[in-house]
C-alpha beads as a LAMMPS data file, in Angstrom:
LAMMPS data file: protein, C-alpha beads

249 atoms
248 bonds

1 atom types
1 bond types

-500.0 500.0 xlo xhi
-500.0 500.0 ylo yhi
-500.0 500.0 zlo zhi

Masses

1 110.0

Atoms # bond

1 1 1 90.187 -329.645 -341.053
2 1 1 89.698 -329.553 -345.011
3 1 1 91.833 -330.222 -347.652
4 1 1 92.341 -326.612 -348.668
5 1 1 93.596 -325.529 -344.978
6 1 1 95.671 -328.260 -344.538
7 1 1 97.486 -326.975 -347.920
8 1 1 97.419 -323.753 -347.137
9 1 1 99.576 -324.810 -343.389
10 1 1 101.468 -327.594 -344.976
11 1 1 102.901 -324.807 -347.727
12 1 1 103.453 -322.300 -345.126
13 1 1 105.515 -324.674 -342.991
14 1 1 107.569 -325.427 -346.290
15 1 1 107.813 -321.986 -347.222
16 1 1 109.004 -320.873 -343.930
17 1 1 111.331 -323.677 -342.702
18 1 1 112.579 -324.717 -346.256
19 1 1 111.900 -328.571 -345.312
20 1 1 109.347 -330.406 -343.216
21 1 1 108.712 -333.779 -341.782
22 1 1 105.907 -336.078 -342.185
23 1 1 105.991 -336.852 -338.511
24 1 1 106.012 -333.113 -337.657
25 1 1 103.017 -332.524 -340.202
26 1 1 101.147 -335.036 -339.050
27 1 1 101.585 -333.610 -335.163
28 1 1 100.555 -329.948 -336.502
29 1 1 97.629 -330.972 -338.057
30 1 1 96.488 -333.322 -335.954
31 1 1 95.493 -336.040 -338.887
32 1 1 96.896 -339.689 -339.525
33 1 1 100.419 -340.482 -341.494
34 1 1 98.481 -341.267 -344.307
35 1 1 96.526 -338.356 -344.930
36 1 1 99.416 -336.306 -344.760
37 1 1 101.581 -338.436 -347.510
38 1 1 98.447 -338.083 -349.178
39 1 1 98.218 -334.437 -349.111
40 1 1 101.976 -334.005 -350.144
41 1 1 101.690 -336.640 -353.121
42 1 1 98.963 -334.009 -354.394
43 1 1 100.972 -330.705 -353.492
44 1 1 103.978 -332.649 -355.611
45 1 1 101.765 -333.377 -358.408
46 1 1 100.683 -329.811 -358.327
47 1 1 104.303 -328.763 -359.043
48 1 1 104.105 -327.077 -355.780
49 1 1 107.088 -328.665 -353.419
50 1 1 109.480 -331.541 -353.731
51 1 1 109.107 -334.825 -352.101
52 1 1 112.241 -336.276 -349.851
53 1 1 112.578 -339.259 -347.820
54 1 1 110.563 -338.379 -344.375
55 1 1 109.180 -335.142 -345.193
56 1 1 109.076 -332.715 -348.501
57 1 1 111.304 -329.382 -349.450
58 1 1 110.940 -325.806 -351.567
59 1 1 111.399 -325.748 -354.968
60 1 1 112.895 -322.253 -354.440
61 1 1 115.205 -323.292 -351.765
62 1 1 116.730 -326.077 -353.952
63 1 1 116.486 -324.447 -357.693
64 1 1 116.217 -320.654 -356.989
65 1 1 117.989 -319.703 -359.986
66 1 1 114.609 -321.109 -361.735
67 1 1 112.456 -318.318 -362.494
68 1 1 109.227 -320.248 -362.041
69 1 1 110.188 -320.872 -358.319
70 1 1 108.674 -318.304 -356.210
71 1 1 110.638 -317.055 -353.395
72 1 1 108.808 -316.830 -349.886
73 1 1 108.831 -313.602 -348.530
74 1 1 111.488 -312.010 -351.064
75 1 1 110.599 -308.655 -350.195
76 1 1 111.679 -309.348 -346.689
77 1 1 115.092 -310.728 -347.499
78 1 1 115.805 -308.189 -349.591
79 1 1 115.074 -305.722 -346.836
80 1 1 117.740 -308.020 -344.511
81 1 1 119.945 -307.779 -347.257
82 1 1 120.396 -304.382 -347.909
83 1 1 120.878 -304.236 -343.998
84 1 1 123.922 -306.779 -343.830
85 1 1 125.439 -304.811 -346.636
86 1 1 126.339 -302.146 -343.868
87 1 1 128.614 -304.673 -341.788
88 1 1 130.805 -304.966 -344.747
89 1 1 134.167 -303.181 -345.297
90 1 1 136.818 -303.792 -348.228
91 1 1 139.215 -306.179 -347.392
92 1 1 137.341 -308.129 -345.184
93 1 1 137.216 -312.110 -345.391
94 1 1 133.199 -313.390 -345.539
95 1 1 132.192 -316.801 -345.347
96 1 1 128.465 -317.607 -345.938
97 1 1 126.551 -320.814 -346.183
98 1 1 123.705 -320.748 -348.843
99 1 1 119.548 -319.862 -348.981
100 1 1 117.567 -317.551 -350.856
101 1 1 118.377 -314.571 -348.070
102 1 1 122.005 -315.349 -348.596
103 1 1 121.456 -315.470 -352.396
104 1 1 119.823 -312.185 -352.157
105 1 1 122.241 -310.537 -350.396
106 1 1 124.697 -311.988 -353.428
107 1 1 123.106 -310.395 -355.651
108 1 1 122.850 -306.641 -354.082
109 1 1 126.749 -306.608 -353.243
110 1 1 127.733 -303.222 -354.466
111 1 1 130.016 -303.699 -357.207
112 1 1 133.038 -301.397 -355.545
113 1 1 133.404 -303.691 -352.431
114 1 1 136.662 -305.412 -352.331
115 1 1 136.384 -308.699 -350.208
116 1 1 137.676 -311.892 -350.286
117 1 1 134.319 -314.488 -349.649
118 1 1 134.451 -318.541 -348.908
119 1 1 131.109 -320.388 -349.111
120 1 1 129.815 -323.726 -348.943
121 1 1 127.074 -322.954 -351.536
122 1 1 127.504 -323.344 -355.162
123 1 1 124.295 -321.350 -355.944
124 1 1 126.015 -318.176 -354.067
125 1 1 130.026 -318.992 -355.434
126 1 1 128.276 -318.304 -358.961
127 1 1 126.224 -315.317 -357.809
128 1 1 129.447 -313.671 -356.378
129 1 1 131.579 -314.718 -358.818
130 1 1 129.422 -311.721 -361.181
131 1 1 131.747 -309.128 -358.631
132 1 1 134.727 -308.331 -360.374
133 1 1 136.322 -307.062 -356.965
134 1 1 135.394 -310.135 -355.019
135 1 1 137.483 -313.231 -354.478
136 1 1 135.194 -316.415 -354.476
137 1 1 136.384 -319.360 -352.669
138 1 1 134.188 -323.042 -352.428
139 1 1 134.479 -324.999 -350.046
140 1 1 133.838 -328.088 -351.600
141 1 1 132.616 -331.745 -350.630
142 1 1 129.189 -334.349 -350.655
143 1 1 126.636 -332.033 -352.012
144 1 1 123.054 -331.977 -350.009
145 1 1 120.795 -331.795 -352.141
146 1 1 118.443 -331.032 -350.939
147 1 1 119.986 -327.770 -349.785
148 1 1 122.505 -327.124 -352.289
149 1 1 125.449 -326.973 -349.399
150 1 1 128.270 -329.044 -349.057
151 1 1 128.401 -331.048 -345.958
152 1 1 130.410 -333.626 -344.240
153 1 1 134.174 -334.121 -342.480
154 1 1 135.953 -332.274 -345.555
155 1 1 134.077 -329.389 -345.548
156 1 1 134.237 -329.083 -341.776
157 1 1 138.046 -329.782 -341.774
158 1 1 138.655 -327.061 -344.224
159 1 1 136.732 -325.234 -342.436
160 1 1 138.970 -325.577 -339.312
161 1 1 141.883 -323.919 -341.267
162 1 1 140.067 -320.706 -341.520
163 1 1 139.424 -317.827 -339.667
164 1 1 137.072 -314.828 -341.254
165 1 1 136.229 -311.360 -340.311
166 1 1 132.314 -312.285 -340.520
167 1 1 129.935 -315.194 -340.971
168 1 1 126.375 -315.028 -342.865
169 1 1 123.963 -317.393 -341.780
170 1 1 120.579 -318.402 -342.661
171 1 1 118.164 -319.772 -340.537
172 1 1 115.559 -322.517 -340.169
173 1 1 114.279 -321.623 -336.559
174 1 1 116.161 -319.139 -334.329
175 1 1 114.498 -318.724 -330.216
176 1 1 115.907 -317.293 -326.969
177 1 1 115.090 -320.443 -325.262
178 1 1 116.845 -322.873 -327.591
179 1 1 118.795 -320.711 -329.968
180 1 1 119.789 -321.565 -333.725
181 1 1 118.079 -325.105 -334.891
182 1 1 117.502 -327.057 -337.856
183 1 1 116.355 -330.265 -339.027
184 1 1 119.137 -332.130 -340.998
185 1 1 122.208 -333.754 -338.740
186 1 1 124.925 -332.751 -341.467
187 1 1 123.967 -329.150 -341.964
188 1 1 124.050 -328.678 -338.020
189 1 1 127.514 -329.789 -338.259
190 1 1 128.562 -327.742 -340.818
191 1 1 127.267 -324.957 -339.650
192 1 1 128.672 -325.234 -335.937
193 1 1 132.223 -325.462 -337.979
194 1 1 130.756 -322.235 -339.848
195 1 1 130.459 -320.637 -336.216
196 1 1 134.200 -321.831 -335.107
197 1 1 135.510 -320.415 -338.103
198 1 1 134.132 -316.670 -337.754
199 1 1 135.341 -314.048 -335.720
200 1 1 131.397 -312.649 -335.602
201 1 1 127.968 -314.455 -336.452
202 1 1 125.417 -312.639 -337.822
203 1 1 121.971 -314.450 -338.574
204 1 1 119.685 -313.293 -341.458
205 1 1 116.534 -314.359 -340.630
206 1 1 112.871 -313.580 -341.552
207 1 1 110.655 -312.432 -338.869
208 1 1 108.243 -315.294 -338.882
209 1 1 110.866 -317.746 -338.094
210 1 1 112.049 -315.758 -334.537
211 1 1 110.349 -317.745 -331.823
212 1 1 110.097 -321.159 -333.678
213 1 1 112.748 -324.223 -333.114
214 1 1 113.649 -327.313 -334.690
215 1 1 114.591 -331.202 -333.149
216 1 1 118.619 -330.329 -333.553
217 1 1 120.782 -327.577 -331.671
218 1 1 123.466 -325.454 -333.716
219 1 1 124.186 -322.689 -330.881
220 1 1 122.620 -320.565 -327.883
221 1 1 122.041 -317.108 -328.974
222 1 1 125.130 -315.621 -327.004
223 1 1 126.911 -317.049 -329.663
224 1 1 125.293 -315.097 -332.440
225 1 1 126.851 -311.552 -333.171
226 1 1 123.929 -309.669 -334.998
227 1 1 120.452 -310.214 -335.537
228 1 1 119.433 -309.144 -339.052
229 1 1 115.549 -308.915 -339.446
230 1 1 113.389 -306.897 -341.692
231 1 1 111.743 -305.337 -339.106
232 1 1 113.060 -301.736 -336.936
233 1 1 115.314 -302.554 -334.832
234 1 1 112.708 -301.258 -331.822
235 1 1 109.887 -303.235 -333.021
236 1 1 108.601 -305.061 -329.712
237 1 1 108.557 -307.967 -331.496
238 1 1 112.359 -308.026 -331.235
239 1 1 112.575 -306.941 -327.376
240 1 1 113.447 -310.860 -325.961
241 1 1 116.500 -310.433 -327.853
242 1 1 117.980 -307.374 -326.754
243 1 1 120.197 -308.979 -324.293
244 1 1 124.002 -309.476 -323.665
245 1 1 125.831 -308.640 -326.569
246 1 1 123.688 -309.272 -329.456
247 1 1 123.323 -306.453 -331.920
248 1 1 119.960 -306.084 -333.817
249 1 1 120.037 -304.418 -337.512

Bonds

1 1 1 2
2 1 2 3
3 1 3 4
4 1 4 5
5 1 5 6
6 1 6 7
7 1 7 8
8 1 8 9
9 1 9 10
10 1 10 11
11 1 11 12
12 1 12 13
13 1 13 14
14 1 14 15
15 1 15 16
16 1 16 17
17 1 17 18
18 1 18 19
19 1 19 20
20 1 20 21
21 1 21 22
22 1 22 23
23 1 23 24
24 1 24 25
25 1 25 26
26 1 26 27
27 1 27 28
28 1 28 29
29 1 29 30
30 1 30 31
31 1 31 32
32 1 32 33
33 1 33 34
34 1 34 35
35 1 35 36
36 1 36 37
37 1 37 38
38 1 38 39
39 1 39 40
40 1 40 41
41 1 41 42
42 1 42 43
43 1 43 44
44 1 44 45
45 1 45 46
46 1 46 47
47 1 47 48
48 1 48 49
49 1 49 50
50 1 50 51
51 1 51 52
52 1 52 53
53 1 53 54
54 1 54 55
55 1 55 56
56 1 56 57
57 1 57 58
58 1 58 59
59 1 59 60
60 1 60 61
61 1 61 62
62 1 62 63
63 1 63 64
64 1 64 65
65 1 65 66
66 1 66 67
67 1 67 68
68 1 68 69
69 1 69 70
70 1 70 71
71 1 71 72
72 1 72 73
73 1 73 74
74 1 74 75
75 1 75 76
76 1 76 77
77 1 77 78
78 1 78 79
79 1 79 80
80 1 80 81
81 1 81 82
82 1 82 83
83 1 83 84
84 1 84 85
85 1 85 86
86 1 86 87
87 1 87 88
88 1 88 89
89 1 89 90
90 1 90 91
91 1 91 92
92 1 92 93
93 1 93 94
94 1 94 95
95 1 95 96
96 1 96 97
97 1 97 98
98 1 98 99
99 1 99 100
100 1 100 101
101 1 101 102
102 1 102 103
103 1 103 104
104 1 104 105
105 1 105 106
106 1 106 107
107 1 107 108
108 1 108 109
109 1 109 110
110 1 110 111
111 1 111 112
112 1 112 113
113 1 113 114
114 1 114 115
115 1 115 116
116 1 116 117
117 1 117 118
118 1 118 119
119 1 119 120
120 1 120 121
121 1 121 122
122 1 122 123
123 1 123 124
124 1 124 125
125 1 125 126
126 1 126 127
127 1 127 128
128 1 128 129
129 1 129 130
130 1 130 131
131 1 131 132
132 1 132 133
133 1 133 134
134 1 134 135
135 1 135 136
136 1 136 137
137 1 137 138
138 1 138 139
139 1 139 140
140 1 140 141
141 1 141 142
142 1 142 143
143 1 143 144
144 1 144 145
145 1 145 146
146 1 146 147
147 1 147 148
148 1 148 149
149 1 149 150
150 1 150 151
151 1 151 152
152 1 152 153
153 1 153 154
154 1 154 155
155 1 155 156
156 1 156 157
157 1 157 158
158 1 158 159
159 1 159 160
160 1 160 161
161 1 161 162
162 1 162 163
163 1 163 164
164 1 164 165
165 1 165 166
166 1 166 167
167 1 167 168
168 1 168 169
169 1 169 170
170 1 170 171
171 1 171 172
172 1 172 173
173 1 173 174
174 1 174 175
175 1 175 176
176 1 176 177
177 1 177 178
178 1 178 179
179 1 179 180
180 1 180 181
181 1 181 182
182 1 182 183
183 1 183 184
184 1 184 185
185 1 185 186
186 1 186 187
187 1 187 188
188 1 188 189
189 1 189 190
190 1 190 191
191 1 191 192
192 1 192 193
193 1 193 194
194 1 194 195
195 1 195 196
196 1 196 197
197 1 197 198
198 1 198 199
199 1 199 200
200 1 200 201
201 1 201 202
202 1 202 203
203 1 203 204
204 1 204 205
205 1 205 206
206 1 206 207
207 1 207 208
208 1 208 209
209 1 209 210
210 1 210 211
211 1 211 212
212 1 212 213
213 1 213 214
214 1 214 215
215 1 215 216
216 1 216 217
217 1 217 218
218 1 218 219
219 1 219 220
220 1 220 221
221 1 221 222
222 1 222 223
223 1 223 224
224 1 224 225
225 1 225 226
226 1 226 227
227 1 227 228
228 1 228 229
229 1 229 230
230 1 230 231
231 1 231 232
232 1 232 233
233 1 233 234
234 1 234 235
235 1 235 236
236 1 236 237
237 1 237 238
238 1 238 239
239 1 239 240
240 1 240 241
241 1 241 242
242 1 242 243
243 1 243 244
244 1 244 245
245 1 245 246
246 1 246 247
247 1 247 248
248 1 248 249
């Protein structure tokens, strides 16, 4: 495989899944440890991603407020945000984690809705915070950075004195066979606290990221409320999920 294509997949993976491992990379492309540290040293140098310890991240998942960050597939969470905007009501209590969906969705909130909303994002508290009927609560503790969220036992024990009308979460990989999964151990916890906290789940996810999974469980799908896509509700693409109580927007 040449340089180019193994760019072109290693961006895509990045793009999609917000963060990638070396190991994982490496398996996917089928090339040595080396070539692939090689290849992201040049994709970093290129401006292109952002190198972590074991793998590399977006540069619009971590700064999107920066202009010069592209977001993947912005069209498409748009679309998924417009959608979520009809499970809203005034008065209800929201609590969201973070990602460029979620900060989408931030910014579209009509500016008559009257809701009270906790997150664990300080990218989305400031977006909401622009919504003069909103109340904007952080949940605050160790900042990830390389998510922007706020992880660890604080977060998930304030998170255990909580109970909201509706949860908003993003996704990394989402499958009937394994469910919601992610990469990074603290985020999983978080987010299963998210999930304990909510009356109803509802996922935002892209379409390319249905049918994909990652090394770390968050929850089976019966556990999810809605599925939010930017595809028809009908599409075929969609039919694996139409089962027990899952609602598809």
């Amino acid at each position: 495989m040449q340089k180019e294509e193994r760019h072109k997949l290693i961006m895509r993976e990045i793009n999609l899944h917000n963060k990638v491992l070396s190991a994982d990379l490496s398996a996917l492309l089928n090339v040595s440890d080396d070539t692939v540290r090689r290849d992201l040293k040049e994709l970093v140098e290129d401006g292109k991603i952002l190198k972590v310890h074991g793998g590399a991240i977006s540069k619009s998942f971590v700064a999107p407020f920066n202009t010069q960050n592209e977001v993947y597939a912005v069209e498409a969470k748009r679309q998924i945000a417009l959608k979520t905007l009809k499970l809203f009501r005034n008065d209800m209590v929201i609590l969201t984690e973070g990602g460029t969906t979620i900060l989408e969705l931030a910014k579209l909130i009509p500016n008559n809705l009257r809701a009270t909303f906790f997150t664990i994002s300080p990218q989305v508290a400031i977006t909401l915070s622009e919504h003069s009927n909103l109340n904007v609560i952080t949940i605050g503790g160790k900042l990830n950075k390389n998510a922007n969220l706020h992880v660890g036992a604080s977060v998930i024990n304030q998170l255990a004195e909580i109970q909201v009308d509706l949860c908003l979460l993003g996704a990394n990989a989402f499958s009937v066979a394994e469910g919601l999964t992610d990469l990074d151990w603290e985020i999983v916890q978080v987010k299963k606290a998210i999930i304990r906290s909510a009356k109803n789940v509802a996922l935002l996810i892209i379409a390319e990221k249905l049918n994909t999974a990652q090394r770390i469980r968050i929850c089976p799908v019966n556990q999810i409320g809605y599925l939010i896509t930017e595809m028809p509700p009908e599409s075929h693409h969609l039919a694996a999920y139409k089962t027990g109580d899952l609602k598809i927007l």
